[in-house]
C-alpha positions in Angstrom: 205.8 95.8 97.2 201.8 95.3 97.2 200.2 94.1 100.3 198.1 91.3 100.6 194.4 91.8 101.1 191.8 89.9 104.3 191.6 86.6 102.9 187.5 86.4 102.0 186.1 84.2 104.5 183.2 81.2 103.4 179.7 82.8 102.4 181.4 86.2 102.6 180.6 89.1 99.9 183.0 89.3 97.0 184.3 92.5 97.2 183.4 95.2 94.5 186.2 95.6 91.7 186.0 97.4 88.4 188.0 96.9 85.5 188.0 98.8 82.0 187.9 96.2 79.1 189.8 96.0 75.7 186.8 97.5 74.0 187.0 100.6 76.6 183.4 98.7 78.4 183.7 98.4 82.0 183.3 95.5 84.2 182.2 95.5 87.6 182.1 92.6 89.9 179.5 91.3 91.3 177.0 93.9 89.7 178.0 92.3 86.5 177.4 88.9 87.1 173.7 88.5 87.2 171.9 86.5 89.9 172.9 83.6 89.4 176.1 81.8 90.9 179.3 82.2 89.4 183.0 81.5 89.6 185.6 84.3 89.8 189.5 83.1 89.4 192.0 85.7 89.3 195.2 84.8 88.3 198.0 87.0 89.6 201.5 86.8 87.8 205.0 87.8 88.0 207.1 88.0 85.1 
């Protein structure tokens, strides 16, 4: 079973993740997201 990760605390850095897109692209968070503020929800599920 997975571990949970250190909840971020407030004004923390986002952690750096990297996923490969449908298209084959990859993603990177936050060097992705520009300078400007954004809003990250990831939606974990078990099915």
């Amino acid at each position: 079973m997975a571990r949970l990760g250190k909840q971020l605390e407030q004004g923390a850095d986002f952690p750096r993740m990297t996923w490969t897109l449908l298209d084959g692209s990859r993603f990177t968070l936050p060097d992705d997201l520009g300078e400007r503020w954004s809003v990250v929800i990831l939606l974990r599920g078990h099915w």
